[in-house]
N, C-alpha and C positions, 0 to 999 in steps of 0.2 A: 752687904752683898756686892755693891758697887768696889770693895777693895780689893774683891775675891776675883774680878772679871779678869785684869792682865796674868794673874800667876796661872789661874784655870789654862789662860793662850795659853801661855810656856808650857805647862802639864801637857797641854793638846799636841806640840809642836813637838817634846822630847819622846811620846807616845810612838809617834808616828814614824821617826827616827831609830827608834825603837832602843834611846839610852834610857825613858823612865824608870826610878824607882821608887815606889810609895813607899811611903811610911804613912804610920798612926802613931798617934800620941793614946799611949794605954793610959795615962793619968795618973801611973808611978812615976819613979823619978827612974830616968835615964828613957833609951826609945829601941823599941825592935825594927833591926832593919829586914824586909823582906824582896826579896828577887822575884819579880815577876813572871811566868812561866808563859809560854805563847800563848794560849789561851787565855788566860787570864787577862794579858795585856787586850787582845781584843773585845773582851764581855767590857774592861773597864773601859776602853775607849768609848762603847756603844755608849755606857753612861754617861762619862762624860760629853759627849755630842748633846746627850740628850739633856741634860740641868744647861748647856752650853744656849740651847734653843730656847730654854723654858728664860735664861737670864734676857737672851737677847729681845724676846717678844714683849716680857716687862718694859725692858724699855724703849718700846715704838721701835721696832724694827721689824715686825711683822712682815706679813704678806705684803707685796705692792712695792712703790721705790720711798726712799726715805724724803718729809718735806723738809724745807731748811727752815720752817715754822715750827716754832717749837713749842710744845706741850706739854703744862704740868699735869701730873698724874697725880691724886690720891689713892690710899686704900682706904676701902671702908667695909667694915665686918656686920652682917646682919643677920637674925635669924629667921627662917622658912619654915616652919613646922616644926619638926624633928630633926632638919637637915641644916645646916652651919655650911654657908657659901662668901665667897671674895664678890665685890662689882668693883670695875672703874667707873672712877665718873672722871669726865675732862671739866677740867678747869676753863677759866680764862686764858685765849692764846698770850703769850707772850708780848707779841706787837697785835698790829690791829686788823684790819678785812685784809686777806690776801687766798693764794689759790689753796682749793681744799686737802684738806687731809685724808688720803686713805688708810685704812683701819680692814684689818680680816674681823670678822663676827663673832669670832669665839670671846664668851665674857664682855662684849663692847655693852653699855651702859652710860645710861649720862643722868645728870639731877637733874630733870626739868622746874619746871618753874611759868609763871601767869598765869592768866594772861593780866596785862597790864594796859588802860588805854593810853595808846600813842597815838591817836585823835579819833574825833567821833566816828564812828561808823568803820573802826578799826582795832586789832588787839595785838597787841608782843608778846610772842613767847620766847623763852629763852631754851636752848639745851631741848630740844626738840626733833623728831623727824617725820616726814609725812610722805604719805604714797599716792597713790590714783586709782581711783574706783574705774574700774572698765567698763561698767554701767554706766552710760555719759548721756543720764534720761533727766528730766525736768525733777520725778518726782527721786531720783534717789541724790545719796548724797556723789561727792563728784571728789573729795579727799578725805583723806587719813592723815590725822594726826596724831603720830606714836608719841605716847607720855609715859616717862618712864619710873616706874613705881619700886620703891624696894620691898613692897610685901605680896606673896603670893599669893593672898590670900583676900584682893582688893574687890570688891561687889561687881565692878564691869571687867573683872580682867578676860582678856581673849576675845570680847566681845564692841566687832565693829557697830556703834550705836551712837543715834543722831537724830534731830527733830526735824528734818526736812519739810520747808513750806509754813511753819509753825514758829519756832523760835530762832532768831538771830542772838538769839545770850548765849555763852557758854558754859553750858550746867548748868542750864534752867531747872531749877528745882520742877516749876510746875506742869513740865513736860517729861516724862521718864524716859521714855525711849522711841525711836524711829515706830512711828504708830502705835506708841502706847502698849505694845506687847513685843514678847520674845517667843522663841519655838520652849514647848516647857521640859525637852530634855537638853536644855543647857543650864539646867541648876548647879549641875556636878562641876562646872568650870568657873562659878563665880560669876552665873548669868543674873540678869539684872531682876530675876525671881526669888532668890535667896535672901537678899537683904534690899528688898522691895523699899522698906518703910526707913530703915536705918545708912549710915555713911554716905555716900554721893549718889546720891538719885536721879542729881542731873546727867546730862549725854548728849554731850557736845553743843551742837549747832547746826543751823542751816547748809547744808551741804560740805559740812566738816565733820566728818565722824571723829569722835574718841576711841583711839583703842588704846588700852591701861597694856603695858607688857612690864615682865623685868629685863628685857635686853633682848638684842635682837636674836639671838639664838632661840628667848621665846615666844616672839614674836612666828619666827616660821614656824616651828613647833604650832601656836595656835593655830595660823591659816592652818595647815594639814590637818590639825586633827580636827576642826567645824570645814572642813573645805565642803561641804554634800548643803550643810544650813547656810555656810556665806554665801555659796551660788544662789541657792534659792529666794534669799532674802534681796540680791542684786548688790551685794555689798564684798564681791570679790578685786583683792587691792592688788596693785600693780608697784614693787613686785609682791609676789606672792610667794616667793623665797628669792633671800636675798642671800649673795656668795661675797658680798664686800660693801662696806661704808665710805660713802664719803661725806668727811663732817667741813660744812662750810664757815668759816670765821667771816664776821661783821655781820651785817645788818642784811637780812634776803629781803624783797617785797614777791608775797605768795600771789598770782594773777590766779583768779577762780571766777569762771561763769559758764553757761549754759549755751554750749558753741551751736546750737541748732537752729537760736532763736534771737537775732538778734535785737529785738525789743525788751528779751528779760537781760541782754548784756548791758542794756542801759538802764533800767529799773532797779535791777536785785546787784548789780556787779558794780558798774561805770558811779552810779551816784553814789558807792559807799567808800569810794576814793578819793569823791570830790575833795574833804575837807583834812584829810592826809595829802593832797598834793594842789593846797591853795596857794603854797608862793610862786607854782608855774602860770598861777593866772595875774599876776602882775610882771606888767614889763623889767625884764633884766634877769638877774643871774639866781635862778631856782637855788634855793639848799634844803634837800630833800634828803629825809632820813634813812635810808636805804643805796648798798652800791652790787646788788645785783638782785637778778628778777628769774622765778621761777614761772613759767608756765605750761603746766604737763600736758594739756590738750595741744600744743604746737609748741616745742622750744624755743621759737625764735620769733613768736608770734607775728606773722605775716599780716602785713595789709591787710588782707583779702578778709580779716575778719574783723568786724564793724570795734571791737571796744581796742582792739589794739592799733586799727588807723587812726582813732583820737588819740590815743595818749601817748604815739608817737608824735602825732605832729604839733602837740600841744608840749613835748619836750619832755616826756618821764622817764623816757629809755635812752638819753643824752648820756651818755660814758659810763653807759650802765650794761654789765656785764649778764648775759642772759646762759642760766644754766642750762645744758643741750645734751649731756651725755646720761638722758635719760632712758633707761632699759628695764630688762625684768630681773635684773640679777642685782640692780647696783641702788642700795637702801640711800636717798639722799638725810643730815641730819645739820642743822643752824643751830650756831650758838645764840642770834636774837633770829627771828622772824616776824613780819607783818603779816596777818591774815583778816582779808577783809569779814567785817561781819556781812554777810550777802541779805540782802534783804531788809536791813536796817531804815533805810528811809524807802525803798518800796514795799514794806508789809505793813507800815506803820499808822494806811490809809490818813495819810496827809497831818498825822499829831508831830510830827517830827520837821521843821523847816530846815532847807540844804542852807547853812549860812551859808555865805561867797556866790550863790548857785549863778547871780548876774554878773558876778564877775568872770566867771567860769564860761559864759555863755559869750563876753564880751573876748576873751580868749578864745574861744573856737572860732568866732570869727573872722580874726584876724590870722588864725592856724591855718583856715580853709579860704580866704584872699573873700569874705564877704563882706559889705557892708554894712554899718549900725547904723541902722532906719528904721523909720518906724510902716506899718501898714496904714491904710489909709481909714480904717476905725470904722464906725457903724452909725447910722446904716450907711451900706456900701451902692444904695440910691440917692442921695445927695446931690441936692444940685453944684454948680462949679467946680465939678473934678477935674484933675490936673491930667489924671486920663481914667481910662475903662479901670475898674476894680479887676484884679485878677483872683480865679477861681482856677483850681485844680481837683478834678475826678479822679479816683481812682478804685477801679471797679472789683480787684482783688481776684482778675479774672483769668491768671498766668496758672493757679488754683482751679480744682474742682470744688470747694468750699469756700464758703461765707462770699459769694461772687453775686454783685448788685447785676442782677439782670435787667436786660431791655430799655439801655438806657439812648439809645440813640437820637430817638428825639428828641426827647428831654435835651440835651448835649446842644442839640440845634439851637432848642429855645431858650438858654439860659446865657448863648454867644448873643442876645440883642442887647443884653446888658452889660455882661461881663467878657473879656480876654479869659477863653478858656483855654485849658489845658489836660488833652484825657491822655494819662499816662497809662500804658499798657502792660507794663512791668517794671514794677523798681529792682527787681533783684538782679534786671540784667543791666541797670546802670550803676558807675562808679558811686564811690559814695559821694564825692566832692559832686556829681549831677546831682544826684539825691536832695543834697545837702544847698543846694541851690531851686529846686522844685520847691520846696520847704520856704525858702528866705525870702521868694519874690511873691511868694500866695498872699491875698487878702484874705480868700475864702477856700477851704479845703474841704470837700466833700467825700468822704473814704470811707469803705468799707473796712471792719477792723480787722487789723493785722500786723504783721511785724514789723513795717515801714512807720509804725506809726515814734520808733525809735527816733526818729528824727525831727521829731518836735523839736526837740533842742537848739536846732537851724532855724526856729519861726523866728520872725521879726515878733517884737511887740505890737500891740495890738492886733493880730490876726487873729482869724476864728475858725477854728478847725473843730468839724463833726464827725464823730466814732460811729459809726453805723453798722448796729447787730443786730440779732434776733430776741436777742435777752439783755440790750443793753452795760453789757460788762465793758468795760473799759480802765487797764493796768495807768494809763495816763492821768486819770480821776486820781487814784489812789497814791498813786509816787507824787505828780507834780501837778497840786492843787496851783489855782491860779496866783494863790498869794506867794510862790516860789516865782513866776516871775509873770511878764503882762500879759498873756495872751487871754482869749477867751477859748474855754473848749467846753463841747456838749458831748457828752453821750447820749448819744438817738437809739432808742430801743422801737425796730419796726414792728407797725399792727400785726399782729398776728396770723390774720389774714391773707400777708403781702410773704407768711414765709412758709418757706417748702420742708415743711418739718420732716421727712424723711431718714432722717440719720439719728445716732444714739445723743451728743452734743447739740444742744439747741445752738450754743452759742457757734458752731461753725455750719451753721443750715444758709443756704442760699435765698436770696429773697431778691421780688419786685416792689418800684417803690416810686409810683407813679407820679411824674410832677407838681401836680397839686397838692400831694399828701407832705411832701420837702417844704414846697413854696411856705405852706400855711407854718409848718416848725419854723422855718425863717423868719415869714411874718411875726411871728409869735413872739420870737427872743428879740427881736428889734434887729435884726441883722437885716430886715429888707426892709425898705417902704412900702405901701401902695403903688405907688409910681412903678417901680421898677417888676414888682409885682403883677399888676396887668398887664405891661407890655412883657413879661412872658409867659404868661398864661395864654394871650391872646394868638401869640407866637406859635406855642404849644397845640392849642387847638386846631387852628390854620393845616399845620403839617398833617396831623391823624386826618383829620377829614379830608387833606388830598391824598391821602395815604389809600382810603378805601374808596375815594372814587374812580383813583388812575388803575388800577387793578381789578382783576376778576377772580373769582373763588376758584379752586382745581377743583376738576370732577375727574373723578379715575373712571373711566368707563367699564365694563366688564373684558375681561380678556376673549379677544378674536377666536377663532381656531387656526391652530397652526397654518405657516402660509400666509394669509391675509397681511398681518402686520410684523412683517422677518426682517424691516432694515434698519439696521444702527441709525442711520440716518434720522430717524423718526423718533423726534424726543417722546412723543402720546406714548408709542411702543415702550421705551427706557422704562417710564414710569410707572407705566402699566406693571410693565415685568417687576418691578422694583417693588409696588409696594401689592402688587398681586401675590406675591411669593411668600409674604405676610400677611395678606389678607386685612391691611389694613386701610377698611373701609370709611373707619375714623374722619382721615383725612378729609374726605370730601363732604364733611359736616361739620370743619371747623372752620377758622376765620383766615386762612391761610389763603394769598395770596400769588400769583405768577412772579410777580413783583417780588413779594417777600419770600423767595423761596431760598435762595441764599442763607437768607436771615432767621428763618423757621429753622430748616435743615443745615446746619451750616457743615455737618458731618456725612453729606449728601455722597461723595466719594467712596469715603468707607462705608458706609453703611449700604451703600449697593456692592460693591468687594463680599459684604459679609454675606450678604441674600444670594451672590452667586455659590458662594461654598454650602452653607448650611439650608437644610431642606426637610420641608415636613412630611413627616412618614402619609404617603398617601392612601396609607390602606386602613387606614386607622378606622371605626366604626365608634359611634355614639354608643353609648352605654354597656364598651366593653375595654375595661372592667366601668363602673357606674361611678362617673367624679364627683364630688361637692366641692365646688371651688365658695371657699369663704376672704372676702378681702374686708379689711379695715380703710374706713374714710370717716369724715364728720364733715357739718357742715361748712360751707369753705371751700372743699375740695368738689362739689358735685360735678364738673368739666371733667377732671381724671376718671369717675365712676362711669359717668354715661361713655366715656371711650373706651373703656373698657368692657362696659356691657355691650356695646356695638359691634366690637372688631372677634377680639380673641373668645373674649366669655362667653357668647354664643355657644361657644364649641362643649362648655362645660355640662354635665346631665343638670348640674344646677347650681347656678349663682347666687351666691348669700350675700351683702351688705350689710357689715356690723357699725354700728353709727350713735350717736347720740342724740339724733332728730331723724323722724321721714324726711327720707328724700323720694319728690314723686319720681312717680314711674319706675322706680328700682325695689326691687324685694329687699327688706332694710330689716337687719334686726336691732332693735332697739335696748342698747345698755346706756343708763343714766347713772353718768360718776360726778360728784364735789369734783372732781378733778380731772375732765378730758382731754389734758395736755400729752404731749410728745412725752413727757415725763415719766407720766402713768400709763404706757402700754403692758405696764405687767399684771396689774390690776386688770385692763379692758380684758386680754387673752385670759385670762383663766377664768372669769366671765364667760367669756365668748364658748372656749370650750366644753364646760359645762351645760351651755344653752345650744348647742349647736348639735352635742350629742343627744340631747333629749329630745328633742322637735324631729330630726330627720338619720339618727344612730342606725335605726333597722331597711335604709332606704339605700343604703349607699357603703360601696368597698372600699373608699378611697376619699381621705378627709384635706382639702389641698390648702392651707394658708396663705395668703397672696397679700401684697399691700395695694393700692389703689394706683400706682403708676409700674406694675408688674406689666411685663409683656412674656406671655408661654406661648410654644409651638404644644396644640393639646395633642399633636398627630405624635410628637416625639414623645410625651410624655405618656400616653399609652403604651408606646410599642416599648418602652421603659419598663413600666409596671408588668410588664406581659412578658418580661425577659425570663430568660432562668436563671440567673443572677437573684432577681426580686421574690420569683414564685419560691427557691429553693429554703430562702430565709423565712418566707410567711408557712413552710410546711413546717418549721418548726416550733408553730404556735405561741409564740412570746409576743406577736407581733411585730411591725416593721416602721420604722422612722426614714423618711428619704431627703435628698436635700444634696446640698454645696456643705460636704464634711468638712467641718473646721476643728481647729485643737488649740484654746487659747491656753494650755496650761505653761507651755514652756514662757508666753510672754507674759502671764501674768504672774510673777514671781512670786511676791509677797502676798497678795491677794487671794491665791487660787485659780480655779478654773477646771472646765471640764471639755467633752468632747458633744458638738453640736453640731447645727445645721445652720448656716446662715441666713436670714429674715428678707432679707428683699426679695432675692430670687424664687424666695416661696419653699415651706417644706409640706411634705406630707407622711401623714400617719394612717394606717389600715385600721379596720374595723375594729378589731381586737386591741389594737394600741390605745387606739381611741378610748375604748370606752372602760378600758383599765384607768388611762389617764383623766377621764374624767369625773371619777372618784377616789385618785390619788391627787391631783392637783391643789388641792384647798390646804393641804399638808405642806405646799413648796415655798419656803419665804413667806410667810404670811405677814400682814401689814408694810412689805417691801415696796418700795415708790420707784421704777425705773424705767427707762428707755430701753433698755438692752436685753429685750423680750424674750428674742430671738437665742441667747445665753444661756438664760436663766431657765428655759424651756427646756434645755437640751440637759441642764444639769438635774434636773428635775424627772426627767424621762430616765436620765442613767440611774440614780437614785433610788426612786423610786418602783420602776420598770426592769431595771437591770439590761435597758439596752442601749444601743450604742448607735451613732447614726453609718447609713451603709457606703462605704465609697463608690461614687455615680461616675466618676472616670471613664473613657472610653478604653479601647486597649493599647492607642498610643498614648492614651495617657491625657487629652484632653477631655476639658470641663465641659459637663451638663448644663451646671446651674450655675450664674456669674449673678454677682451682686452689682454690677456694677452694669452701665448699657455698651451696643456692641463696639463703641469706639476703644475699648477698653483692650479688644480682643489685638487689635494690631497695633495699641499703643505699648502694652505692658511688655517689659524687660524686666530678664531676671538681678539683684543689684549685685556690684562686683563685691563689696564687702560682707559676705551672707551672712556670717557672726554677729557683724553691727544691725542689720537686716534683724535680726533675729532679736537682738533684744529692743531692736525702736522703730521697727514694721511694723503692724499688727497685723497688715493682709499677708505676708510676706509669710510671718511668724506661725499665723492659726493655719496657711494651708496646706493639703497633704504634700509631701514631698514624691518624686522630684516635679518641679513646676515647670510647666512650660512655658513659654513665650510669643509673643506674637502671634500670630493667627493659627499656631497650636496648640495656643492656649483653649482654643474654640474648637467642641467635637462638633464634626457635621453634624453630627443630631443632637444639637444643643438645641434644651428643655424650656430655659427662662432667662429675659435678662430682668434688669431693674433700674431706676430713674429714666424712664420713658416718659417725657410729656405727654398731655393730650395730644396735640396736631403729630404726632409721630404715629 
C-alpha cells in the first residue's frame, strides 16, 4: 500500500490538470485504453481523495499536527460476535518520554497490560488511559481507568466499577463491585450480573474504577448509553465524550486523593507514596521512576493543598513535567503509569509498617527548615526541667462540630504547669505554622479532626490526644506508634459530656471538664501527682471566684409601654430581647452578668433576629389542641426542665419520652438494650405507637420536638390555622408538616426520599397519626439508626402516600431551621451549586430557590434547634 502512495499524488495532480487517463489491466493480454469524460473524471477524483484520506490516517496523519515521535502501528484482526473488526494498538515509541501524541478517536485502541508492582503501596500499568469522576466525595471513587479489551463481550464491559473504602487490590476477587451490587438492568451490556460467578469478578480499586472498553469510540458510546445509571450511582467520568487523544510516552506518576480532607490526603494518599519516592528522603540527587505527573483535581497542584506542599518541598515535582491540558473533550492515555493504591497502609489498621517512614519524617524536616529533637517525654511533671513542658489545645471550634466546649478555665489552670497554646484555627494558618505547632508540643490536646494530618511534624516522644465522642481515630489505624515515636491516645468522651444531637456521633460536640482529662492523664503516666494537684487546685480557685464575683440575671416582667423606652437602659435591651421569646429559662439557670459574653456569645445577632421575627399574638391555647412530644434521657434533664419552663408551657401538652423518670416532668417511659443517639429509630416508632394510644382521641396536632428545640407556639398555630394547611387536611389523607427536605438527588447510590427534618420538629394530624401508627411496625424493621428524622419521612411516603407540605413563606423564607438563629444571617448561598449539590447535604435536601441571610428567616418562623438550656 505504502508503494501505491507517490503514483496515487501523480494520479491526483494529473486529475486535476485534467491530462488523466485510466487504464485497467482486464487480465488479458494487451490493455484498453479509456478517455475520461468530465464527469467521470470528477466521481473519480472524489474517490480518489477519499482511499487518498483513508492511506493518509493509517499512517498517523490524522486529525491534529503531526509529532516528530514516531509510532509503530500493528494490525490486529479479532472477532466480535458475528461482526469481524480491525483495532490499532500502539506500540512502544520509537525513542523514549517526550511530548504527547495526538490521535482522532476513530478505531484508536491500545493493548493494555498490569498492573505490575513498581513498589509497595504502588502499581504500573502499561497502554492505559484514565479520566475523572466529577463526584469528588470521600465515598465515591475519584478515577477511571480505561483498559482496553479486544472482546465485546468482557463481564464488566461499560461498566464504571470499584470497591471504594474496602479494597486497595486491583480486582479483588473478594469484593465484586462498588458496594457489592449493580442496577439489575444492566445485565444486557455485560453488567457485572451476568457472569457474577465466572471471569473477572474483581473491580478495580479504592478510588479507581475499571472500565473494560474496546476503544475509545466505545467508550463514549457507553457513558451515553448508561449516562441516566452512571449519574445516579456518582460515577460520571470526565470526559464523558471524548473528540481526541492524547497518548503520553514514558513513565506518568497518577496524584489521586480526597481534596476536601486533608487528613485522608496523608492517611489514604501521601503514605502510599512513601516507599515509591524513598530516594527523595536521603540527601542528594533522587532518581525517581517517573518524568511527568498527572493530577486532575488541580493541574498544577498548588501549594494551597496539603499533599502537594509536601512533595514539592520534599522534591517530587523537581523537573517534572505536570500535565494541564485537562478538559471534557480530550481522553488523556500512558504508555506506563503509576497509580497509587490509596489506602494501602491507611486501611490496613496498622498490619502494614511504612518502611523508610523515619526517614521520610527526617526529610520533611529538613524540607520545612525544623529541627530533629526529641520532646521532653513523660511524665511531663518531672522535676529539673530545662523548661515548662509545652501543651497545645485545640478546640475544633472554627466548625460547628466535634467542637470541645467551655474550655476556658481549664486553659487557665493547665498554664501553672505547662506553656500553653490555644490555637483557634489551623486552617487559617500556613502549613509550615501548622507544621511548626506540631514540632514544638510536648502535649497536644485536640479535638478530632483534620489537622490531625500533621502528626507527621511531631517530634518523637510527644503525646498527642484524639478526642471524640465515639473515640475513632484515622491516626490509630494508619500510623500505630511502632511507625515511628510518639505516643498517641484516642480518648473516647463519657457519654454524658456529649451533646448527642446530630445523626454522626462521631462529629457531636462535647464538654470535658478538667478533672475528667486530668485523671486520663494521670492514668497513662503523662502527669504526676505533682503537676496534678497544682492544677486541679488552680482549676478550683478560678470557678469558685467565678460564682462569687457575679450575680444571676433575673429578667424582670416587662413594664408598660413608656416606663422603660430608652436604649440607654441595658434591664430594658434585655428585657425586650429575651421577652420577645419569652424565655424565662434564663433566669433559672447558672448564668451570670459576668458571663454573659461567654453564655451568649451570639448576643448581637440574636437580638437582630428577635427584632424581625415575632409571635403571632393572637394565637389562643387549644386552637387547634397541640401535643408536643420531645425525646431526652437521662443526662440531658437541664434541656427538658427549660424547655418545660419557657416555650412548652404554650403547648395543650407536653409529653417526655425517656428511658428513666425524670421528676417533675410528664415522662413516657420506653426501655431499649440500646438507648443511644444510634437507635432513635427504634425509640420513635415506640414513641408513636404509645403516644397515639394514651392521648390519639385528645388532641389535632401531634408535634415532635428534640429536647434543645426552641418553637414560637403563637407562629405555629396561626400556621396550622392557614389555608394553605386546612385545604390539605380537607382532603383526608392527612397532613405531615415540617422544614421539607429531598435527600434524593444527594443520596445517589443509596436512595432517599422526601421528608421533614428532625430538630426543628415535624408535625402530623390526627388522621396521619393514627394511620401511622398501625403502618409504622412495617418500616425497616430491626433497622439501628440516627437518621430518624429520614427514615420517618420515607415511611410516611410509603406507606401513607403522602409527602411533606412546603412551609415557606411567600418570599420564600423558612419556617422551620434545623439549625439555631445564628444560622439565619450566617448562611450564604455557595458559588459552585453543582459541587453544592453533590457534597452539601443542607445545600442539596433543600427546597429550591434558597435564600440567604436573614431571608432565609420568615418573620413567622416556627422553630429553631441546638438551643442550650441558658438560652
Amino acid at each position: 500500500m505504502s508503494s501505491f502512495s507517490p503514483r496515487l499524488g501523480l494520479m491526483m495532480q494529473q486529475l486535476l490538470r485534467g491530462e488523466f487517463r485510466a487504464s485497467w489491466n482486464t487480465g488479458k493480454k494487451g490493455c484498453m485504453a479509456v478517455e475520461a469524460t468530465k464527469w467521470r473524471k470528477v466521481a473519480f477524483g472524489f474517490v480518489l481523495l477519499g482511499i487518498s484520506y483513508v492511506i493518509l490516517h493509517r499512517k498517523g496523519m490524522g486529525k491534529g499536527p503531526r509529532s516528530k515521535l514516531e509510532v509503530n502501528y500493528h494490525m490486529k484482526s479479532f472477532t466480535a460476535g458475528n461482526a469481524r473488526s480491525e483495532r490499532r494498538i500502539i506500540a512502544e515509541p520509537a525513542t523514549g518520554a517526550g511530548p504527547p501524541i495526538e490521535h482522532a478517536i476513530e478505531n484508536f485502541s491500545l493493548n493494555s497490560s498490569g498492573p505490575s508492582d513498581v513498589a509497595e503501596g504502588a502499581y504500573l500499568f502499561q497502554n492505559v488511559c484514565m479520566t475523572f469522576n466529577t463526584h469528588n466525595t470521600l465515598e465515591r471513587t475519584e478515577r477511571g481507568l480505561i483498559w482496553f479489551d479486544g472482546e465485546y463481550n468482557h463481564a464488566k464491559r461499560c461498566v464504571p466499577c470499584s470497591n471504594p473504602q474496602i479494597s486497595f487490590k486491583w480486582d479483588d476477587p473478594v469484593y465484586r463491585d462498588y458496594w457489592g451490587t449493580l442496577p439489575r438492568h444492566w445485565v444486557q451490556e455485560g453488567g457485572l450480573l451476568r457472569n457474577v460467578r465466572t471471569g473477572n469478578p474483581g473491580c478495580g480499586m479504592m478510588w479507581v474504577h475499571k472500565i473494560v472498553v474496546h476503544d475509545v469510540e466505545d467508550y463514549n458510546s457507553c457513558m451515553y448509553r448508561h449516562r441516566i445509571e452512571i449519574k445516579e450511582r456518582g460515577q460520571v467520568q470526565r470526559p464523558t465524550k471524548a473528540s481526541r487523544v492524547l497518548f503520553h510516552p514514558g513513565t506518568t506518576l497518577a496524584l489521586n486523593w480526597y481534596h476536601r480532607n486533608i487528613g485522608h490526603q496523608l492517611f489514604d494518599s501521601l503514605t502510599s507514596l512513601m516507599p515509591l519516592l524513598h530516594s527523595l528522603f536521603e540527601e542528594g540527587e533522587a532518581d525517581l521512576p517517573y518524568q511527568k505527573v498527572i493530577a486532575h483535581q488541580l493541574p498544577k497542584c498548588d501549594d494551597s493543598f496539603y499533599i502537594c506542599n509536601v512533595l514539592r518541598r520534599l522534591g517530587a515535582f523537581k523537573d517534572k513535567e505536570f500535565i494541564e491540558n485537562i478538559d471534557d473533550e480530550t481522553m488523556h492515555c500512558f504508555e506506563k503509569i503509576i497509580v497509587p493504591r490509596s489506602g494501602y497502609f491507611g486501611r490496613s489498621h496498622g498490619k502494614r509498617r511504612i518502611h523508610g517512614f523515619n526517614d521520610f519524617r527526617e526529610a520533611l524536616f529538613r524540607a520545612y527548615g525544623l529541627p530533629s529533637k526529641e520532646a521532653l517525654g513523660i511524665p511531663l511533671d518531672k522535676p529539673n526541667l530545662a523548661r515548662k513542658p509545652r501543651v497545645v489545645f485545640y478546640r475544633h471550634a472554627s466548625t460547628a462540630r466535634r467542637v470541645w466546649l467551655e474550655t476556658d478555665i481549664m486553659l487557665k489552670a493547665f498554664s501553672t504547669v505547662f506553656d500553653v497554646t490555644d490555637v483557634e484555627d489551623f486552617g487559617k494558618l500556613s502549613l509550615k505554622e501548622q507544621a511548626e505547632h506540631f514540632h514544638r508540643a510536648d502535649l497536644m490536646l485536640m479535638a478530632h479532626g483534620a489537622q490531625f494530618a500533621n502528626i507527621i511534624f511531631c517530634s518523637s516522644k510527644s503525646v498527642v490526644y484524639e478526642i471524640s465522642c465515639n473515640g475513632y481515630s484515622h491516626v490509630a489505624i494508619t500510623l500505630p506508634p511502632r511507625n515511628f515515636h510518639i505516643i498517641h491516645h484516642a480518648m473516647k468522651v463519657p457519654q454524658r459530656y456529649c451533646h448527642l444531637n446530630i445523626p454522626d456521633v462521631l462529629d457531636a460536640n462535647f464538654t470535658l471538664p478538667a478533672p475528667v482529662i486530668l485523671q486520663r492523664l494521670q492514668k497513662d503516666g503523662v502527669l504526676g501527682s505533682t503537676g496534678m494537684k497544682k492544677i486541679l487546685a488552680e482549676y478550683s480557685r478560678l470557678k469558685d471566684e467565678g460564682s462569687k464575683n457575679s450575680k444571676p440575671i433575673v429578667i424582670k416582667p416587662r413594664k408598660p409601654a413608656g416606663e422603660t423606652n430608652s436604649p440607654d437602659n441595658p434591664e430594658y435591651e434585655r428585657e425586650r430581647w429575651h421577652g420577645r421569646f419569652d424565655m424565662r429559662g434564663v433566669a433559672h439557670s447558672n448564668a451570670t452578668c459576668a458571663q454573659l459574653p461567654k453564655v451568649i456569645p451570639r448576643y448581637r445577632v440574636y437580638r437582630q433576629i428577635a427584632k424581625m421575627v415575632r409571635d403571632w399574638p393572637e394565637a389562643e391555647m387549644g386552637k387547634p389542641r397541640i401535643l408536643c412530644w420531645a425525646f431526652t434521657r437521662t443526662g440531658f434533664e437541664k434541656r427538658a426542665y427549660a424547655l418545660q419552663e419557657t416555650w412548652g408551657s404554650k403547648c395543650d401538652k407536653l409529653v417526655f419520652v425517656s428511658n428513666a423518670v425524670i421528676p417533675n416532668l410528664k415522662t413516657l417511659i420506653i426501655k431499649l438494650d440500646d438507648d443511644s443517639h444510634d437507635n432513635l429509630w427504634t425509640k420513635l416508632k415506640i414513641s408513636i405507637e404509645a403516644i397515639y394510644k394514651t392521648y390519639g382521641k385528645d388532641f389535632d396536632w401531634f408535634y415532635k420536638i428534640d429536647d434543645d428545640t426552641f418553637a414560637l407556639m403563637g407562629n405555629l398555630r396561626k400556621l396550622l390555622l392557614s389555608k394553605k394547611v386546612r385545604d390539605l387536611q380537607e382532603k383526608g389523607k392527612g397532613a405531615y408538616i415540617g422544614r421539607h427536605m429531598d435527600s434524593r438527588a444527594y443520596l445517589h447510590h443509596r436512595g432517599g426520599c422526601r421528608f421533614n427534618v428532625g430538630g426543628s420538629g415535624y408535625l402530623f394530624d390526627n388522621v396521619a397519626m393514627q394511620a401511622l401508627s398501625e403502618k409504622v411496625k412495617y418500616c425497616y424493621p430491626g433497622k439501628k439508626s440516627s437518621a430518624d428524622d429520614m427514615l420517618i419521612g420515607c415511611c410516611v411516603e410509603s406507606q401513607l402516600g403522602l409527602l411533606p407540605l412546603d412551609t415557606r413563606d411567600a418570599a420564600g423564607g423558612e419556617r422551620f431551621h434545623p439549625f439555631d438563629p445564628q444560622f439565619c444571617a450566617d448562611y450564604h448561598l455557595p458559588k459552585d451549586k453543582e459541587k453544592a449539590m453533590r457534597e452539601d447535604w443542607f445545600y442539596s435536601y433543600s427546597l429550591k430557590p434558597l435564600k440567604e441571610g436573614l431571608e432565609h428567616c420568615a418573620k413567622d418562623t416556627v422553630a429553631w434547634h441546638h438551643l442550650p438550656p441558658h438560652f
